[in-house]
N, C-alpha and C positions, 0 to 999 in steps of 0.2 A: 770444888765448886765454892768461889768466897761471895758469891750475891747474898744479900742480907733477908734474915729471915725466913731461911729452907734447911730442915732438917734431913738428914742424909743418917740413920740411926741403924747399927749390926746389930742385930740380936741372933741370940741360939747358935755365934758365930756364923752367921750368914750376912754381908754386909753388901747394900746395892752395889751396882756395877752398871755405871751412867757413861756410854760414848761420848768421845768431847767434844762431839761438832751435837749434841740432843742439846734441848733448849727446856730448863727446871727454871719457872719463875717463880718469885717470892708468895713465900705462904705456901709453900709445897713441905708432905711430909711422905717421906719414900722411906719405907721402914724394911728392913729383912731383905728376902733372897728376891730380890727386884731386879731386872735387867732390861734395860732400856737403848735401845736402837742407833743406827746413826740417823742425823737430821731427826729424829721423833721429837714432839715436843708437850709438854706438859707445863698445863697454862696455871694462870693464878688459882692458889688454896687449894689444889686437890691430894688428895691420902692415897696411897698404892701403900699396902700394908700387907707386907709377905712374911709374915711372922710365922706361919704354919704351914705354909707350901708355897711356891714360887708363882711369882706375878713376869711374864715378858711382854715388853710392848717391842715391836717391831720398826724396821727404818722405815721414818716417815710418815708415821700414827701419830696425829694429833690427840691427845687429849685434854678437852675442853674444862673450862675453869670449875671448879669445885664439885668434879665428878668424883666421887669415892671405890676404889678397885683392892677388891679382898680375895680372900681365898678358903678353902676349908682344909684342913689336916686329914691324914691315915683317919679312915674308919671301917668296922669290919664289911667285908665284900670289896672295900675299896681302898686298896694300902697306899696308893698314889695317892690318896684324898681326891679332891676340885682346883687344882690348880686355875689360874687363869693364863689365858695366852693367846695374846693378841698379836694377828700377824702383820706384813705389811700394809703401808697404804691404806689405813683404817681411818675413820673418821668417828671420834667421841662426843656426842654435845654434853653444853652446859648441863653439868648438877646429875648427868647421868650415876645408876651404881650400875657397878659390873664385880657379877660375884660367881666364882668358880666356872668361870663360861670361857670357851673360846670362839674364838672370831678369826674368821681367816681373812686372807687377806682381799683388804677395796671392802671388806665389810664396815656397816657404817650402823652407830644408835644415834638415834634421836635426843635432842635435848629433854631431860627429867624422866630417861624412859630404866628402865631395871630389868637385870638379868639375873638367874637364880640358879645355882647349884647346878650343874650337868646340861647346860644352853650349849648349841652349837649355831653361831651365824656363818654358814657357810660364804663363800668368795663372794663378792659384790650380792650379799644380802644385805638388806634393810629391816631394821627395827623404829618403827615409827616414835617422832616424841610424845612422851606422857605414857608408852604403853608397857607391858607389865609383862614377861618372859618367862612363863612360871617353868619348875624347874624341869629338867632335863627333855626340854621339846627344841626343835631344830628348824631354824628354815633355811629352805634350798636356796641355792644361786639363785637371782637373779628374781628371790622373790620379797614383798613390801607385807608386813607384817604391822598391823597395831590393833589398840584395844588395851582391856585390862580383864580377862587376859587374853594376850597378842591372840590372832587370829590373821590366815590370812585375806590380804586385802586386794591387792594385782599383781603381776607381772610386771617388771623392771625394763622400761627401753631401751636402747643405746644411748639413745641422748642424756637419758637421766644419769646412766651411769658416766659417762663423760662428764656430766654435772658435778657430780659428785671425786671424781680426780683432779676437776681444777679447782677446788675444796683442798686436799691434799696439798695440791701447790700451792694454793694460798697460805695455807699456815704453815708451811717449812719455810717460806718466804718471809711470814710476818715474822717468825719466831725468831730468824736471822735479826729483824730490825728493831724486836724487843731487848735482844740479848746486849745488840750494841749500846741501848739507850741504859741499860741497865749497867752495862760495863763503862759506863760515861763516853762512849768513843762516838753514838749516836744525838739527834738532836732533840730526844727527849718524846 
């Protein structure tokens, strides 16, 4: 990766592993045992910080500008620790944190919304923006969650989740024509 300005940093010998066709824009810091998807993209200034257990973002998971994704280490009861792991098809907003939580895949957070320690967002679940995921609660498929803390809210239609995948397309799309403008090839 030679775009200016993204740190790509091994630590505790674990060093990311970025597919070549994912799209890391400037101001990005991808620390430790990080694995990152094909097509996934990870937009301006955000932290994926797998310093103490692994972070995976899946193909075609966007994640939005200056969203911070951690993790927790081995602790007793729990020798895996919190990993995170994000599947495909995922949708991250702006400034979200996501921390030792999985998300499966078409799952989608909300912009500025937080996830804690042992969250499960099940397949086309939703976590609304601004709302607060305290830790290890879960919501089903197909269900709309917000609040602080999240509670649920309705039921997911079809439409909305088709809403919601051409989101997905949109930013494997954009991220293609940010990479060119960044590799000089596009028009800026």
């Amino acid at each position: 990766m030679t775009r200016p300005d993204i740190t790509i940093l091994e630590i505790h010998g674990k060093r990311p592993r970025i597919h070549d066709s994912a799209f890391v824009a400037p101001g990005c810091r991808i620390i430790g045992d990080v694995e990152i998807g094909p097509d996934a993209s990870i937009w301006y200034n955000c932290v994926l910080r797998g310093d103490v257990t692994r972070i995976v973002i899946g193909a075609r998971t966007n994640v939005q500008d200056g969203t911070v994704i951690h993790c927790d280490g081995p602790m007793p009861g729990k020798p895996d620790g919190f990993p995170t792991l994000i599947g495909e098809d995922v949708l991250i907003g702006h400034m979200a944190m996501i921390h030792g939580t999985v998300i499966e895949d078409r799952g989608f957070v909300g912009f500025a919304a937080q996830t804690m320690n042992g969250c499960v967002i099940e397949a086309d679940g939703m976590l609304a923006a601004g709302a607060l995921l305290a830790p290890g609660k879960r919501i089903p498929s197909r269900q709309l969650w917000s609040g602080r803390p999240a509670t649920f809210m309705r039921d997911l239609d079809d439409r909305m989740l088709a809403g919601l995948q051409m989101g997905v397309k949109h930013y494997a799309e954009n991220a293609k024509h940010h990479a060119a403008a960044l590799d000089g090839q596009g028009e800026g």
